[in-house]
C-alpha positions in Angstrom: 0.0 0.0 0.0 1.0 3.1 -1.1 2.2 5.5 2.0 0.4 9.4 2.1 2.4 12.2 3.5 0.8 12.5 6.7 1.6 9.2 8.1 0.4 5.8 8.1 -1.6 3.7 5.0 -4.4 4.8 3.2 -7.2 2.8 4.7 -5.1 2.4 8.0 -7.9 5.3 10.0 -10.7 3.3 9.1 -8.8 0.5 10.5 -8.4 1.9 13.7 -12.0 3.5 13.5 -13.2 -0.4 13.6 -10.8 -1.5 16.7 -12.2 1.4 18.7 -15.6 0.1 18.0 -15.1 -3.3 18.3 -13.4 -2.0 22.0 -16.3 -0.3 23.0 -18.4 -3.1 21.9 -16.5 -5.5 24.1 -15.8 -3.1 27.2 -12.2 -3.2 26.8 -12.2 0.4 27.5 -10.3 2.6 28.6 -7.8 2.8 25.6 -4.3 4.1 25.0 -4.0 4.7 20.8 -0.4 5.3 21.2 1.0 6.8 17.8 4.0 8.2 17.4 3.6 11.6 15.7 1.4 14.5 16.7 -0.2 15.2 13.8 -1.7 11.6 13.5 -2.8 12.0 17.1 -5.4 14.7 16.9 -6.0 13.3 12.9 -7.1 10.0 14.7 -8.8 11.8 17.1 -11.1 14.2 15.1 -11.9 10.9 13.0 -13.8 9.5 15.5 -15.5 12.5 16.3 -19.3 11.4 15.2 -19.0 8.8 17.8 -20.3 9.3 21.5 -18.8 6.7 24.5 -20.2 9.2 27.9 -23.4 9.9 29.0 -25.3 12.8 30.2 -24.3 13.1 33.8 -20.0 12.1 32.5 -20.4 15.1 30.1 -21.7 17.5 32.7 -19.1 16.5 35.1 -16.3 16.6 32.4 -17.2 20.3 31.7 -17.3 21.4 35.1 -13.5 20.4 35.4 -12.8 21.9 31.7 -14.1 25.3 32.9 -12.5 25.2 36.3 -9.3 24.3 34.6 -9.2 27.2 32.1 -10.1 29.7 34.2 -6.5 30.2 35.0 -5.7 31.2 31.5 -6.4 34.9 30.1 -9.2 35.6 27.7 -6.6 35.5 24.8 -5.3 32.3 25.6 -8.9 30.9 26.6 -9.3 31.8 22.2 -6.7 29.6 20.8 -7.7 26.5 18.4 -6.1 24.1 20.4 -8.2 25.2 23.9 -11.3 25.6 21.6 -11.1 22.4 19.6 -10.5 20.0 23.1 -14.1 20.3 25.0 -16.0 19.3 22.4 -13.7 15.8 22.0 -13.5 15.4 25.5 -17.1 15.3 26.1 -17.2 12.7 23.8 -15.2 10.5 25.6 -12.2 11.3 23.2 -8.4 13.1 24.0 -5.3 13.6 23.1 -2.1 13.4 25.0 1.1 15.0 23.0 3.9 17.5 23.7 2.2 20.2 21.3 -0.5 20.9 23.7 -0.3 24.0 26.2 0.6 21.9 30.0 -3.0 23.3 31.1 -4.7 21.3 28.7 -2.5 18.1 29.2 -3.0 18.2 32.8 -6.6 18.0 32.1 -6.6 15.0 29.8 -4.7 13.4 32.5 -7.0 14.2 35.5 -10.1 13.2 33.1 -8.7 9.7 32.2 -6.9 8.7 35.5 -11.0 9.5 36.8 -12.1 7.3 33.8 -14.3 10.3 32.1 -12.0 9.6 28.4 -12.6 6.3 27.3 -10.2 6.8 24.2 -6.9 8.2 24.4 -4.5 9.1 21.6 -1.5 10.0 22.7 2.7 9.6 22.0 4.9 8.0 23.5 5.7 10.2 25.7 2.2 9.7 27.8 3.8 6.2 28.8 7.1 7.8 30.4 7.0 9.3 34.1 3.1 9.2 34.8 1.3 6.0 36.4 -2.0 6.1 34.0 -2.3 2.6 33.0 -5.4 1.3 31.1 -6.8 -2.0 29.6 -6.3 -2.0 25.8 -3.2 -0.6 24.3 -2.9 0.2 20.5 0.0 0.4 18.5 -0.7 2.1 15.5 2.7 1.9 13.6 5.9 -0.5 14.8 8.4 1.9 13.4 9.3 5.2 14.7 11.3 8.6 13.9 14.7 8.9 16.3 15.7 12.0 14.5 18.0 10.1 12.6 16.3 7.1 10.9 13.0 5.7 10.8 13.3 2.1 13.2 12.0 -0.4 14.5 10.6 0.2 18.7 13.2 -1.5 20.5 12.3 -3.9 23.3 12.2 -1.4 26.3 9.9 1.4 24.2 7.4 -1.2 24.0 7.8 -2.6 27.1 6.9 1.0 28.3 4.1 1.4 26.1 2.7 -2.3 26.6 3.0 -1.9 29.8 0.1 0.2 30.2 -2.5 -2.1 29.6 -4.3 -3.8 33.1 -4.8 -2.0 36.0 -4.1 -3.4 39.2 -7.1 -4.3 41.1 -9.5 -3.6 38.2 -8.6 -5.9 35.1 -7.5 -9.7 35.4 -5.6 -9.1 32.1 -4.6 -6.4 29.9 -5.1 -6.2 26.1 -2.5 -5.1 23.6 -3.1 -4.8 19.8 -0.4 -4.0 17.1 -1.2 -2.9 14.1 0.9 -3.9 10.9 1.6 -2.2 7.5 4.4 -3.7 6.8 6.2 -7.6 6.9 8.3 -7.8 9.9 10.7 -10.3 10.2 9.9 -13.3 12.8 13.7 -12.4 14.7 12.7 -8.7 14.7 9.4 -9.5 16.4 11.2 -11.4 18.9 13.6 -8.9 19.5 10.6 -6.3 20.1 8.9 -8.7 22.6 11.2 -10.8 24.8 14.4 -8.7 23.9 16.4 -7.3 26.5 15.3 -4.1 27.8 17.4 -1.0 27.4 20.4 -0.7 29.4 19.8 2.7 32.3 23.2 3.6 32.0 23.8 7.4 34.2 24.7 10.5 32.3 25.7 12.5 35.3 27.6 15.5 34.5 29.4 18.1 37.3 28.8 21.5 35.6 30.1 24.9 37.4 26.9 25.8 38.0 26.5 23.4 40.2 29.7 23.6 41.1 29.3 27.2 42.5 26.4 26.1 44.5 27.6 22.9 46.4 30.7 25.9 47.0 28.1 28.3 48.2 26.5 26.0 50.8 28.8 25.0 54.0 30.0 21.8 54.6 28.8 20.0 51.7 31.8 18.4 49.5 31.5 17.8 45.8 33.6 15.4 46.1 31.0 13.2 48.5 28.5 13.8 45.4 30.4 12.3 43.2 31.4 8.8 45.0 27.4 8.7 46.1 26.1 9.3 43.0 24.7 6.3 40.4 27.6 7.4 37.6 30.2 6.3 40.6 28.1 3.2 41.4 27.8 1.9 37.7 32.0 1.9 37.3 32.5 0.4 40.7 30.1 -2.5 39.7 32.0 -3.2 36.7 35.3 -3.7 38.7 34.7 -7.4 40.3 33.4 -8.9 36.8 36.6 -7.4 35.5 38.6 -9.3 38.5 37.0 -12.1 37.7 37.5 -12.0 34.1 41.4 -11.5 35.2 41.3 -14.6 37.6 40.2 -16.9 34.2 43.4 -15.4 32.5 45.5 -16.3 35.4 44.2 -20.0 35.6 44.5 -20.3 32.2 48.3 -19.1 32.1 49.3 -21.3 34.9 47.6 -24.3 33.0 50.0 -23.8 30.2 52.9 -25.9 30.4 56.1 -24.6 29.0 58.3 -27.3 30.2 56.8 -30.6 30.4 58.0 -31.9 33.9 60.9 -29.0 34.0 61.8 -26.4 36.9 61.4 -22.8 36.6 64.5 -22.3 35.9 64.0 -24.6 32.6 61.0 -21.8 32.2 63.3 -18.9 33.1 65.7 -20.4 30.2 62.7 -20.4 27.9 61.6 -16.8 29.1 65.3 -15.8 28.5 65.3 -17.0 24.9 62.0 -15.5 24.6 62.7 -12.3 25.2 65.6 -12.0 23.1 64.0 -13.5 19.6 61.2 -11.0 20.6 63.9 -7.9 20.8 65.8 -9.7 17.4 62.0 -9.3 15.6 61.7 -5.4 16.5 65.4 -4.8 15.4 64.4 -6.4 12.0 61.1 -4.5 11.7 63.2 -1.0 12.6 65.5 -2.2 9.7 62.8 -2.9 7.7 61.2 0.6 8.0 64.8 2.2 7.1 64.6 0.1 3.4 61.3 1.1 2.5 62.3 4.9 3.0 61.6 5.7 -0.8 65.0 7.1 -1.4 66.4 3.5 -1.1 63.9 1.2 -2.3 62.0 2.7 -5.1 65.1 2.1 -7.7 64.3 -1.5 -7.5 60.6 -1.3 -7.3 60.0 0.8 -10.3 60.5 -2.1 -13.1 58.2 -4.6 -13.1 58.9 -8.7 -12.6 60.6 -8.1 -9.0 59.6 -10.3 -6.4 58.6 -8.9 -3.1 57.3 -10.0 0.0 54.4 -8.3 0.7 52.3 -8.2 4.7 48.7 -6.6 4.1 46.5 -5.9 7.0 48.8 -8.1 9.2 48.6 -11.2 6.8 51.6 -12.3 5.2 51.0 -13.2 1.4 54.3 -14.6 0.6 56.4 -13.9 -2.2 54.8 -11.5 -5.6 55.7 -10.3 -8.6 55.5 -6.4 -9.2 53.0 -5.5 -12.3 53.7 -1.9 -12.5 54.4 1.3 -9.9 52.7 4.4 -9.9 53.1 7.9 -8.0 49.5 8.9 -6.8 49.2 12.4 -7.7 47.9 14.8 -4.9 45.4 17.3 -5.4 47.3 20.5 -2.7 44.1 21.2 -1.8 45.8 20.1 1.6 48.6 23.0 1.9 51.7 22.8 4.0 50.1 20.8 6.8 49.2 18.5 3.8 52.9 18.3 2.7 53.8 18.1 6.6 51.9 14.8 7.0 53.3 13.6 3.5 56.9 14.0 4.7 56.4 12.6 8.4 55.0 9.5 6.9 58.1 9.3 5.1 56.3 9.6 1.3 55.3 6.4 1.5 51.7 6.9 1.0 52.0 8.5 -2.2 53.7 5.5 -4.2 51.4 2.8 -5.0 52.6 -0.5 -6.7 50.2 -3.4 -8.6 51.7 -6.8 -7.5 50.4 -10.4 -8.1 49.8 -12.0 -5.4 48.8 -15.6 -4.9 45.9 -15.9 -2.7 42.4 -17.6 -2.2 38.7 -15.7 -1.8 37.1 -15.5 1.1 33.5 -17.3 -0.1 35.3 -20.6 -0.2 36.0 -20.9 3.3 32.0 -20.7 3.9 30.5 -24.0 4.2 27.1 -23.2 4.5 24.9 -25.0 1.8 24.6 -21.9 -0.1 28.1 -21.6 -0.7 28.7 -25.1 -1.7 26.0 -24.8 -4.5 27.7 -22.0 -6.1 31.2 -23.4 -5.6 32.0 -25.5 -9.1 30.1 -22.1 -10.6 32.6 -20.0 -8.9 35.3 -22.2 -9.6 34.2 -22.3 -13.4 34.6 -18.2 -13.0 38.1 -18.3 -10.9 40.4 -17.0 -13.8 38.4 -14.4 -14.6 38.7 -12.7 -11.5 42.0 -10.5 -11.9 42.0 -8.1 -9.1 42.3 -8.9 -5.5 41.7 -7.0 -2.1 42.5 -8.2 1.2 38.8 -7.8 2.5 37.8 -10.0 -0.2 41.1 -12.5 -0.6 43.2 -14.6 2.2 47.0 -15.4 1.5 47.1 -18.9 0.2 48.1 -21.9 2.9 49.8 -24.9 2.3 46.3 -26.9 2.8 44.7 -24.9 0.0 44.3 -27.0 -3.2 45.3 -25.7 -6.1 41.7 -25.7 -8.1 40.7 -22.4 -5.3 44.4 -20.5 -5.5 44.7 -18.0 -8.0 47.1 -15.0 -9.1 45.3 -11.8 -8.5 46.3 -8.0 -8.6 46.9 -6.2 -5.4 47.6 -2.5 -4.6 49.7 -2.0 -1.8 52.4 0.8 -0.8 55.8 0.7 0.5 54.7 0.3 4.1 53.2 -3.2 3.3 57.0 -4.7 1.5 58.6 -6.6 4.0 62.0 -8.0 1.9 63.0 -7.0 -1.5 64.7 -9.8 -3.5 67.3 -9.8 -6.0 65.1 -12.3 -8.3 63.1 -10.9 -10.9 60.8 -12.7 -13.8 59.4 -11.6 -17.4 56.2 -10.3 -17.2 53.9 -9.5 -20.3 52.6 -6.1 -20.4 49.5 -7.0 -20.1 49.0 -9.3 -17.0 45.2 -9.2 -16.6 44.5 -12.2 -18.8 44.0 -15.7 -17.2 46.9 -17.3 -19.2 49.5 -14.8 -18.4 48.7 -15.2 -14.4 48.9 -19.1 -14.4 52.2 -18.8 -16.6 53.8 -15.7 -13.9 52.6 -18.2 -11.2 54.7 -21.4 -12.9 57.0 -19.1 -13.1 57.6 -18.2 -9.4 57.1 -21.6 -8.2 59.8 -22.5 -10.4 61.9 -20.0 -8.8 61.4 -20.6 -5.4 61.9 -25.1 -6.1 65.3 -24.0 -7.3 66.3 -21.6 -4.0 64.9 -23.8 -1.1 66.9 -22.2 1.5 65.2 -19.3 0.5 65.1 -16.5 -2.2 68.2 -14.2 -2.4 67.7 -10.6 -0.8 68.7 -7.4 -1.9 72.2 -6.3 0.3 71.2 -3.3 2.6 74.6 -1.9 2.2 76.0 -2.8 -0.9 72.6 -2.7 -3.2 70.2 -0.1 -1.2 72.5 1.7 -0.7 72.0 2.8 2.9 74.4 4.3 4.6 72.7 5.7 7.9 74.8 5.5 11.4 71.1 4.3 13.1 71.0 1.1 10.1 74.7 0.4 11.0 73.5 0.1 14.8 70.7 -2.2 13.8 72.2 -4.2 11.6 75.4 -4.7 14.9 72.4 -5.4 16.7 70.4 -8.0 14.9 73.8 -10.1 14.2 74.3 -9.9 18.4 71.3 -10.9 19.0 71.6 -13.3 16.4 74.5 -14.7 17.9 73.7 -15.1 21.3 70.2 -16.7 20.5 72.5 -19.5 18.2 75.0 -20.0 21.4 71.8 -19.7 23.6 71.3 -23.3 25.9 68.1 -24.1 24.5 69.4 -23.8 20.6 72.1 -26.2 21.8 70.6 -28.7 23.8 66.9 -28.5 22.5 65.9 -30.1 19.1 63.8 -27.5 17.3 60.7 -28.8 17.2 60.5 -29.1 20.7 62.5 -25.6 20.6 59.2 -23.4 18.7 56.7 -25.9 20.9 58.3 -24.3 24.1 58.6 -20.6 22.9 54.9 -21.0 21.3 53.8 -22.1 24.8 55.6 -19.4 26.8 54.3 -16.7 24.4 50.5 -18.4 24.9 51.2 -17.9 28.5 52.7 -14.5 28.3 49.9 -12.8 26.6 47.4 -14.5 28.9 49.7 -12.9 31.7 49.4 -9.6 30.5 45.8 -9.5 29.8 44.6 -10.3 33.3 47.1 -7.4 34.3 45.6 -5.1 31.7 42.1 -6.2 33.4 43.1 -5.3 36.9 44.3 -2.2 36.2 41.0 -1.4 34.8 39.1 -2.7 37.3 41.3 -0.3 39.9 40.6 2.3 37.7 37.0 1.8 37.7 37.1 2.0 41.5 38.3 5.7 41.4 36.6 8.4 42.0 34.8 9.3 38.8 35.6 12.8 37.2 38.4 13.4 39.8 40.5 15.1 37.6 37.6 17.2 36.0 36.7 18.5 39.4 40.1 19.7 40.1 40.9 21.0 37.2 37.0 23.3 37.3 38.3 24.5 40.8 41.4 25.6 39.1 39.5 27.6 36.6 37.0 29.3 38.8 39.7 30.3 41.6 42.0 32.2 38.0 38.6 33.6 36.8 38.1 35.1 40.6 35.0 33.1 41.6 36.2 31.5 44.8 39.5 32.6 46.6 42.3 30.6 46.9 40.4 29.3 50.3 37.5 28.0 48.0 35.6 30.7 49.6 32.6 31.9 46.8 33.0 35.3 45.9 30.6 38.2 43.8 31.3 36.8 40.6 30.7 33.0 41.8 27.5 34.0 43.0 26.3 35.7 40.4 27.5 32.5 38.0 25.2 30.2 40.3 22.1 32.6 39.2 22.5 31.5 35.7 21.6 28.0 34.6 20.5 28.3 31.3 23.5 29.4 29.1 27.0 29.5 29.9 27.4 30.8 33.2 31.1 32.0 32.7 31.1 33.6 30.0 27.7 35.0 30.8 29.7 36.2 34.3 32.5 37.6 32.1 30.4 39.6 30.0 28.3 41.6 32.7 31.6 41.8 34.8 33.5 43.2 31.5 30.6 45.5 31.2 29.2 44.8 28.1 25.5 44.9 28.3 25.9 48.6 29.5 26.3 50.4 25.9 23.7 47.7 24.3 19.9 48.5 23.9 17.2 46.7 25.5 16.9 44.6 21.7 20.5 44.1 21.1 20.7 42.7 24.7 17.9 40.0 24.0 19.8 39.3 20.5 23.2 38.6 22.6 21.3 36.2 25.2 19.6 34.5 22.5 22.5 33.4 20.9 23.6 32.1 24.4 20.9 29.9 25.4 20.5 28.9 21.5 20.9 24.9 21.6 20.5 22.9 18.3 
């Protein structure tokens, strides 16, 4: 069904004209007809408005309150539409509930139906938030609401809320709730709406200096005892022993790891020892690395096509590829000198860009769900056709992979992502895209890597990049060190190497297990802190320089006058009257200023 402007289906009143009825009809009054827009609350409203559901002595007694209740207002406001249009639905048995109406008229409708004088209420959302006026039917004219941002589904605690309305206690045995649908919604959806969780009460408490200034003004009362009594200080402390427990499971599971199968510590203090020094020999190599990508060494040999590189994207390695082409991404300078700035602290790097083929496998085959396994011998049948590759979309290729799924594909990747640089390069057509060409560039570098089996040979640092930096020399001492002392080292001597990775593996297992349930209790120490300590003292700081309190905490003029104001910004607002700036400004220009102060978006 086609949707009008105003809100829900054509046809969709007429709908809700019947379930009133049928209501009536049934004594299932009184009802809530919660909707949630304004305009479709008084349109629902005035539809029903032939119909009739009090009798004499109900409409004699609704007026009475009507009058008594208006009487407050002047004879201007008694003219408006809104005050005008209300009696005559009321005395039907018929109101609305939203936050367009003047709080006179809302306070009637809620005195009139908690008494039981409407028997059908159209109201927001809002009507089932803060006031105890429960009924027995509910309506729900639409499941999907406005935020402000996107038109939703309720969630689960919005129609708990709302739900909840229908049955009073003491009155009704049961309450009735009835949902209208335009729309298919999805069977997980409606179970998320009814038995989802509700939504979290989490505490937005927030110190400002107005209030501040007037727990300052008052004797004997510390901000600081607020704070650790208030819900925002309960909340963090109750995360703090799930956290410690959290940190215990860590520790159990680190001291069930066993390094040394029957050994001592100080066989595990050997281990830790040899641990710690392949760990420092790793970020020696990646500080070496990050020297030979600086463009000025590396982009001579990256600039011809057919060198082989090994290339790490997004933390996964993909081995050994060929180079297909390089290119210099050309900038734009809209971004100026902090543009070039960022460009030259990043070393240039991000401006080079370099095809390479890659071997690697898609994603989609690793699904075994039944749909993927009836498109597989199509999307094998497609493989080859498929010449460009992303890491989202394509894992390196393993050793367990067969060679029907692995194929050659086209990556982009910049100098940040080359790891070595060999000296080994192949012939590759100038066009590389079509099927044939990839299998034969992938033959080729198999070929190449059967006959080095010790490994492919590497560009010299020294004697080929040319690098002759005093911080590469230091490195380079350092890695052949470390090197050293790990090859001399009593578990590369006396351990087989198998057994040698199995040990390290195990200590590093039980390592990071250490360090996250320390990670854990230092959060959960943190979270037993005193919330917004440092904010405090650092607001006390700036209203003892602006010359609120004195250096005693003492409130002075100005801190006084600051606690007056609560609904812009009180110091500035302070700093302007104190600067004297209101004094030259007419009455207007005065109300202009303030406007722009308490103006909130």
């Amino acid at each position: 069904k086609r949707k009008q402007r105003g809100g829900g289906p054509k046809g969709q009143s007429n709908d809700l004209h019947r379930i009133v009825k049928l209501i009536m009809t049934r004594n299932l009054n009184p009802v809530i007809v919660f909707s949630f827009s304004k305009k479709d609350c008084e349109k629902y409203a005035l539809e029903l408005k032939r119909e009739d559901y009090t009798d004499d002595t109900e409409k004699e007694l609704i007026s009475q309150v009507y009058s008594n209740a208006i009487e407050s207002l002047s004879d201007d406001d008694k003219k408006l539409p809104q005050v005008e249009a209300l009696l005559p639905l009321l005395k039907r048995g018929l109101g609305v509930h939203h936050g367009g109406l003047l709080p006179i008229l809302k306070e009637i409708v809620e005195i009139l139906f908690s008494e039981g004088l409407i028997k059908a209420l159209f109201a927001t959302e809002t009507f089932a938030i803060g006031i105890n006026m429960p009924a027995k039917t509910v309506v729900f004219t639409n499941t999907r609401k406005w935020d402000g941002k996107e038109i939703r589904w309720v969630t689960s605690g919005e129609y708990i809320q709302m739900s909840g309305r229908a049955g009073r206690r003491g009155k009704d045995d049961r309450g009735v709730v009835i949902q209208m649908m335009d729309e298919k919604m999805e069977p997980a959806v409606c179970k998320g709406i009814l038995y989802g969780d509700p939504d979290p009460l989490n505490s937005s408490y927030r110190i400002s200096y107005n209030m501040l200034l007037n727990m300052l003004r008052v004797e004997d009362v510390d901000p600081e005892y607020l704070l650790r009594a208030s819900f925002h200080q309960y909340q963090q402390e109750s995360e703090a022993p799930a956290l410690e427990a959290q940190a215990d499971q860590h520790d159990a599971e680190a001291k069930s790891i066993e390094v040394v199968p029957g050994g001592t510590e100080e066989d595990v203090a050997l281990v830790g020892e040899y641990f710690g020094m392949d760990r420092q020999l790793l970020l020696t190599q990646r500080k070496m690395i990050k020297v030979q990508r600086r463009p000025e060494h590396i982009l001579p040999f990256v600039q011809s096509s057919g060198r082989l590189i090994d290339v790490t994207i997004d933390g996964e390695n993909y081995g050994w590829g060929v180079i297909v082409r390089y290119r210099k991404k050309a900038g734009t300078g809209t971004a100026g000198s902090a543009g070039q700035a960022a460009v030259d602290a990043a070393g240039g790097a991000g401006v080079h860009a370099i095809d390479v083929l890659l071997s690697c496998v898609d994603r989609h085959f690793d699904d075994t769900s039944q749909a993927a396994e009836a498109r597989r011998e199509e999307d094998l049948a497609n493989l080859g056709l498929l010449w460009r590759g992303t890491s989202q979309h394509c894992r390196p290729a393993g050793a367990a992979d067969g060679p029907e799924v692995v194929s050659m594909r086209e990556f982009t990747v910049g100098l940040d992502s080359i790891d070595r640089i060999s000296a080994v390069r192949l012939f590759v057509p100038q066009d590389a895209k079509p099927p044939e060409a990839r299998r034969n560039i992938m033959k080729s570098l198999k070929e190449v890597k059967r006959r080095f089996p010790d490994g492919l040979p590497l560009l010299d640092p020294v004697k080929d990049l040319k690098i002759n930096v005093g911080e590469f020399d230091k490195l380079l001492q350092r890695a052949s060190e470390l090197k050293e002392r790990l090859a001399s080292h009593r578990l590369a001597t006396e351990v087989d190497e198998a057994e040698r990775v199995r040990r390290v593996s195990a200590y590093e297992r039980r390592q990071d297990e250490t360090d996250k349930a320390r990670l854990l209790r230092r959060e959960a120490r943190a979270c037993q802190t005193m919330v917004m300590k440092d904010e405090l003292r650092r607001m006390k700081r700036v209203l003892k320089e602006l010359g609120h309190v004195d250096a005693a905490g003492v409130i002075q003029t100005k801190g006084r006058t600051a606690c007056e104001i609560n609904t812009a910004n009180e110091l500035v607002v302070v700093e302007l009257v104190f600067a004297g700036l209101f004094n030259d400004l007419s009455v207007e220009q005065a109300v202009a200023l303030l406007s722009c102060l308490i103006f909130d978006e």
